[in-house]
LUMSEVEX-875685 format. One line per 8 residues: their letters; for each residue x, y, z of C-alpha. Coordinates in Angstrom, 3 decimals. Layout:
// LUMSEVEX-875685
A) X/Y/Z; ...
// end
This chain:
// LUMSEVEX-875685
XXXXXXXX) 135.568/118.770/142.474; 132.040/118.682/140.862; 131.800/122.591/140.767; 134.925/122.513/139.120; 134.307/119.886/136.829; 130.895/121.854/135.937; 133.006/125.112/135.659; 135.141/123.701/132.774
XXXXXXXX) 132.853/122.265/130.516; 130.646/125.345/130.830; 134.060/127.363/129.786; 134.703/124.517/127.255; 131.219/125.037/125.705; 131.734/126.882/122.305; 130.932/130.547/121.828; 127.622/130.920/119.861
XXXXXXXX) 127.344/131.974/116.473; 125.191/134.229/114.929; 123.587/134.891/111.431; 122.591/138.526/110.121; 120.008/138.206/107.437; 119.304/140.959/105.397; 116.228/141.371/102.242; 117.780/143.142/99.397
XXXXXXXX) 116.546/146.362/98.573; 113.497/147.673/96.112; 112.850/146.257/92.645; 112.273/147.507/89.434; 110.704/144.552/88.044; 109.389/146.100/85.051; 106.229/143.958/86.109; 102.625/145.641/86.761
XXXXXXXX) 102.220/147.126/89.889; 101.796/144.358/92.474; 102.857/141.387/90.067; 104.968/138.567/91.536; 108.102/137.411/90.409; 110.023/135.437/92.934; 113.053/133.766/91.768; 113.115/135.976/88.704
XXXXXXXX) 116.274/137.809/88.075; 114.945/141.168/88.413; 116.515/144.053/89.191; 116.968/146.453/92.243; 115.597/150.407/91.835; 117.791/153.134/92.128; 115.895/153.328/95.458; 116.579/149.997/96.201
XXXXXXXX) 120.716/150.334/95.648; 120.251/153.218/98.116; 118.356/150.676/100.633; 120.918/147.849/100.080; 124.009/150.743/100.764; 122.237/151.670/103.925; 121.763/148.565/105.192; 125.345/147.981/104.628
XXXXXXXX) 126.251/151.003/106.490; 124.333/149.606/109.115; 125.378/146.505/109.156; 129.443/148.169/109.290; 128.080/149.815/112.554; 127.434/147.415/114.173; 124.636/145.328/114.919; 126.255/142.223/116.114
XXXXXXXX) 127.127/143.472/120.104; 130.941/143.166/118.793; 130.293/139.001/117.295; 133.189/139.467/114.939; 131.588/139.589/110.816; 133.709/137.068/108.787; 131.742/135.917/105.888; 129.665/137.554/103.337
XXXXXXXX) 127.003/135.153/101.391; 123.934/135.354/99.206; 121.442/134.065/96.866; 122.907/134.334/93.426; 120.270/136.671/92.499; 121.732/139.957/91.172; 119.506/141.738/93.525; 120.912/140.116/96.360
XXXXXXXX) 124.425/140.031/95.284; 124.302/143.795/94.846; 123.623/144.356/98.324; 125.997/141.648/99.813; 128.862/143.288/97.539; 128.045/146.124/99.175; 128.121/144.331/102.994; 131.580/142.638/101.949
XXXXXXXX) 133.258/146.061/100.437; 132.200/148.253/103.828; 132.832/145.419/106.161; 136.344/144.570/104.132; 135.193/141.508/103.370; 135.530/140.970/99.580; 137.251/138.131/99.592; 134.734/135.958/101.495
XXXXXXXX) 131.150/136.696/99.217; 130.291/133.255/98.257; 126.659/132.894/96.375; 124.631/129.865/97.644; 122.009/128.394/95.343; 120.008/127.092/97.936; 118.921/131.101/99.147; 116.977/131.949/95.870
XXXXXXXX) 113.873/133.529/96.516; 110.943/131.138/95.949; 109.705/129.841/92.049; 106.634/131.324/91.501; 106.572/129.062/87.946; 102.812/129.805/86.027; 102.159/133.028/88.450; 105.148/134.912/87.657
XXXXXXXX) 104.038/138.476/86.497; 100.550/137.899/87.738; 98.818/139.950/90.636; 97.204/138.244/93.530; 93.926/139.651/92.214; 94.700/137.940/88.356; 96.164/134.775/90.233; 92.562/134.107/91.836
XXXXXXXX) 90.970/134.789/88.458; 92.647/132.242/86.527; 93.273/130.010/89.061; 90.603/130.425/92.080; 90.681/130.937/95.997; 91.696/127.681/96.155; 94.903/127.976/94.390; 95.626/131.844/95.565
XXXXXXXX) 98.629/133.959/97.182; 96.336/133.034/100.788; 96.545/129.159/100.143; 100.169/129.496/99.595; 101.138/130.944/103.064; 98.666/129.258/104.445; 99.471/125.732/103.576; 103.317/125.057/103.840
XXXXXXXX) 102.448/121.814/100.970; 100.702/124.054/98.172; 102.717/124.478/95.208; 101.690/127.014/92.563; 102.014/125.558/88.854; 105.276/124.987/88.111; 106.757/127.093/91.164; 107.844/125.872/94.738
XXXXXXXX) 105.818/125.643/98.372; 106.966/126.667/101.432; 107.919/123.055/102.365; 110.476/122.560/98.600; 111.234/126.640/100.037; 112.648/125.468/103.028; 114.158/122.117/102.140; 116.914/124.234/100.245
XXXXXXXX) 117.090/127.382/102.476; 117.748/125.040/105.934; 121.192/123.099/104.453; 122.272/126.853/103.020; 121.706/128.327/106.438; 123.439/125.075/108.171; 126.044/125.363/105.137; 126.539/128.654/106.419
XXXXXXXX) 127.086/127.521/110.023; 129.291/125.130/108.648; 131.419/127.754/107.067; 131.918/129.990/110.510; 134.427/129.496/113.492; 132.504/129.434/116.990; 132.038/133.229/118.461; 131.974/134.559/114.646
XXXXXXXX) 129.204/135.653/112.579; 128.208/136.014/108.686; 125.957/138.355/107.012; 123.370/136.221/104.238; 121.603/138.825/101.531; 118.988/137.495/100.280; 114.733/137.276/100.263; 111.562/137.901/101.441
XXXXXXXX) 110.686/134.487/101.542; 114.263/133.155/102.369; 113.945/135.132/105.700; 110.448/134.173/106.607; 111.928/130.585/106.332; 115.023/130.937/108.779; 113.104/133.357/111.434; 110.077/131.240/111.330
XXXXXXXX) 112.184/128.445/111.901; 113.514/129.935/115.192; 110.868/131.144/116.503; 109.734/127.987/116.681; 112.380/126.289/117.748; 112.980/128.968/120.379; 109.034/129.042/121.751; 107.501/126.224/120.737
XXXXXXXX) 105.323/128.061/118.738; 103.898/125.976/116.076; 101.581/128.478/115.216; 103.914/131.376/114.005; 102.215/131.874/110.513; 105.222/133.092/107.801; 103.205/135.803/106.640; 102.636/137.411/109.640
XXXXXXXX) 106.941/137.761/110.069; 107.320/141.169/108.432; 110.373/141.816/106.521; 111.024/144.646/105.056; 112.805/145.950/101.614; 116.590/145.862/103.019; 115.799/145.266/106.562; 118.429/143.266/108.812
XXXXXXXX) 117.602/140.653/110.884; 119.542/138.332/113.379; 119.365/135.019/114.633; 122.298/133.456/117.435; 122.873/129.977/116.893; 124.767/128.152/120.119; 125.432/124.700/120.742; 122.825/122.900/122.520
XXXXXXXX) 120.484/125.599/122.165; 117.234/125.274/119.831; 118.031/123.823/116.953; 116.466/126.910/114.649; 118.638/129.649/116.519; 117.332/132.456/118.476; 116.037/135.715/116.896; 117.646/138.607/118.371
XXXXXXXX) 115.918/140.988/116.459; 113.819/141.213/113.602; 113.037/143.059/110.092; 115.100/146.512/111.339; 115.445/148.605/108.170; 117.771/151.381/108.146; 117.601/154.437/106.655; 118.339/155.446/103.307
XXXXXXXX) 117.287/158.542/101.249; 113.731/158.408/100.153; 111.258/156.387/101.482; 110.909/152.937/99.670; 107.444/153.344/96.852; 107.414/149.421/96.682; 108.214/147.938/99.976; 106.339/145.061/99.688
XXXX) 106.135/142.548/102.368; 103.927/139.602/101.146; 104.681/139.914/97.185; 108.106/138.585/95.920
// end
């Protein structure tokens, strides 16, 4: 009776779900070369449209080991939106793109348009591009930490959740930063590992990552895989990992 009793809640238990996260594609900021702008509305390079198509081609493939896609969201970026349009047209899933605020890329506020380099100048080590992914509480002037970063990109990614039936998953287009956040938060949910720094997490220009999310598992998923960028014609000039 007990093995049976065991053997229907385990078939009762719901069907994980799963997340594929995916960077938009190349910028044309229009900034110097190296100059952040964050949660600027910038735009993607004709390079970068090719990057976002091929990681929706990708995507259409397959990458979820047949987890049925049935949402499409994004950060409301037009950067990001370009490349989830692109998701929801070749995965037929039009009707479904929803924008979340809460995935914007981080605010850089005073540094926006500013190099690392020309950040330490005006502002010092102490207040550099190092200090802020080193210390999830530092807060540029007038821009965001990692800590306000993540207090809006968790709810979106449990919003998302929210939004999908058990054994279903959702593709999110978003940011450099946005990703760090939810595969950071996995890893160390998954390991224990406290000490999973976000700017060693590389993420790519357009690369796809995914994260399973089951009931009664760690509470920050499981990353499946991690930062895989497809192909696309022409190698990416301004793939940069570490300035958004």
């Amino acid at each position: 009776v007990a093995v049976a009793l065991l053997s229907t809640a385990l078939s009762m238990k719901a069907a994980p779900k799963r997340i594929v996260w995916v960077r938009h594609g190349e910028v044309n900021s229009g900034l110097k070369s190296g100059a952040v702008y964050g949660g600027a509305d910038v735009p993607l390079s004709t390079n970068g449209e090719a990057e976002a198509r091929a990681a929706a081609a990708m995507i259409h493939a397959g990458v979820t080991d047949g987890v049925p896609l049935t949402h499409v969201f994004c950060s409301p970026l037009t950067r990001a939106v370009y490349g989830a349009e692109a998701v929801a047209e070749a995965c037929g899933l039009r009707d479904t793109l929803t924008p979340l605020e809460g995935l914007r890329e981080v605010g850089r506020g005073d540094w926006y348009g500013l190099t690392p380099a020309e950040i330490i100048e005006m502002y010092g080590e102490a207040a550099s591009m190092g200090t802020f992914v080193a210390e999830p509480t530092f807060r540029p002037p007038g821009g965001e930490s990692l800590e306000d970063v993540a207090a809006r990109v968790l709810p979106a990614r449990d919003a998302v959740l929210a939004a999908l039936e058990p054994g279903a998953a959702a593709v999110v287009v978003s940011h450099l930063f946005v990703t760090r956040t939810v595969v950071q938060a996995a890893l160390r949910a998954q390991d224990g590992d406290a000490a999973t720094a976000i700017g060693d997490i590389v993420i790519p220009t357009a690369s796809v990552s995914c994260i399973e999310y089951e009931d009664g598992g760690p509470a920050g998923g499981r990353v499946l895989f991690c930062g895989r960028k497809p192909e696309a014609r022409g190698a990416s000039s301004n793939d940069l990992t570490g300035a958004s």
